[in-house]
N, C-alpha and C positions, 0 to 999 in steps of 0.2 A: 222225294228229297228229304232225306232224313238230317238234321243240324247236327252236330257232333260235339260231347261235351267236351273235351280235351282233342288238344290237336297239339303236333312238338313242334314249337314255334319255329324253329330251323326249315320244319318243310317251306313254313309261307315265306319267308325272307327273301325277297329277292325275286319272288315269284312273278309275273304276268297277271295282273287282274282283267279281268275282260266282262263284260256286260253280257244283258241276257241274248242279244242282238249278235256276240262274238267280238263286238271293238274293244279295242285295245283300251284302259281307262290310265294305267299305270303298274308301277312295279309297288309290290310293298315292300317296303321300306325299314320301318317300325311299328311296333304297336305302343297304345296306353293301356295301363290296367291299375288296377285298382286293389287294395288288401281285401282282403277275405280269412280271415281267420284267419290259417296255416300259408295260405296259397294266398295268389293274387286270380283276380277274375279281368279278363281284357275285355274295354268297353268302344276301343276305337282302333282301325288299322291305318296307317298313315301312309300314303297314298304317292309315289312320287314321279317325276316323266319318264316317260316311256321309253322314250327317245335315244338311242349311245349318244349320239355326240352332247344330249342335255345331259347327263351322268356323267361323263369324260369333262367336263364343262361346270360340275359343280362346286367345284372347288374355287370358282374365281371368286366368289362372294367373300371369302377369307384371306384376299389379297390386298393388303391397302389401299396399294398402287391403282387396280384396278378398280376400286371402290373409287377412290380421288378420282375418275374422271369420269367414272359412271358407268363401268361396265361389269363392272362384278355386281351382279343383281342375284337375289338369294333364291336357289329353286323352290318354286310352286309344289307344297304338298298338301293335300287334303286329307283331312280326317273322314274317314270313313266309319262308319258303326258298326261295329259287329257284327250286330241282328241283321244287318244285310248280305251277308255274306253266305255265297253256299259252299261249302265244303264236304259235303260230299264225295270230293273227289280231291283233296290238299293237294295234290301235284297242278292242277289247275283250278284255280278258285277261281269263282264266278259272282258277279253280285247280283242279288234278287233284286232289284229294286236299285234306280239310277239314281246317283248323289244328287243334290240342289249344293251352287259351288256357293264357299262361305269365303 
């Protein structure tokens, strides 16, 4: 498994992360990254449910209405670290190493 120093961030967007095991952990979502001189370097992939109908369902957290009575609750993403990630293979990314949830 070789890590890869650039990857075009369009492949991982929206992707299926899956663990070393094959389960499903989430879609990525976003990343963070950081300057670096000319470039930026990404230090975190942002992690979101996996689930269509929690994606089709994200949007209630931006609803007032919804908020006023308690049901727009905002989706669960986790930040993920880089250095976990195999890529190897960017059409399906894989993580080395399972998150601890923050």
């Amino acid at each position: 498994m070789t890590q890869l120093r650039e990857v075009r961030l369009e492949r991982l967007l929206g992707r299926l992360l899956v663990d070393e095991f094959g389960v499903a952990v989430g879609r990525i979502e976003d990343v963070e990254a950081e300057p670096d001189g000319d470039a930026y370097v990404v230090t975190h992939v942002l992690v979101g449910p996996e689930g269509r109908l929690a994606r089709l369902l994200a949007f209630t957290h931006q609803l007032p209405t919804l908020r006023a009575i308690g049901l727009g609750r905002k989706p669960r993403v986790r930040r993920v670290p880089w250095a976990w990630l195999d890529l190897s293979d960017p059409w399906q990314p894989r993580l080395r190493q399972a998150p601890v949830d923050q």
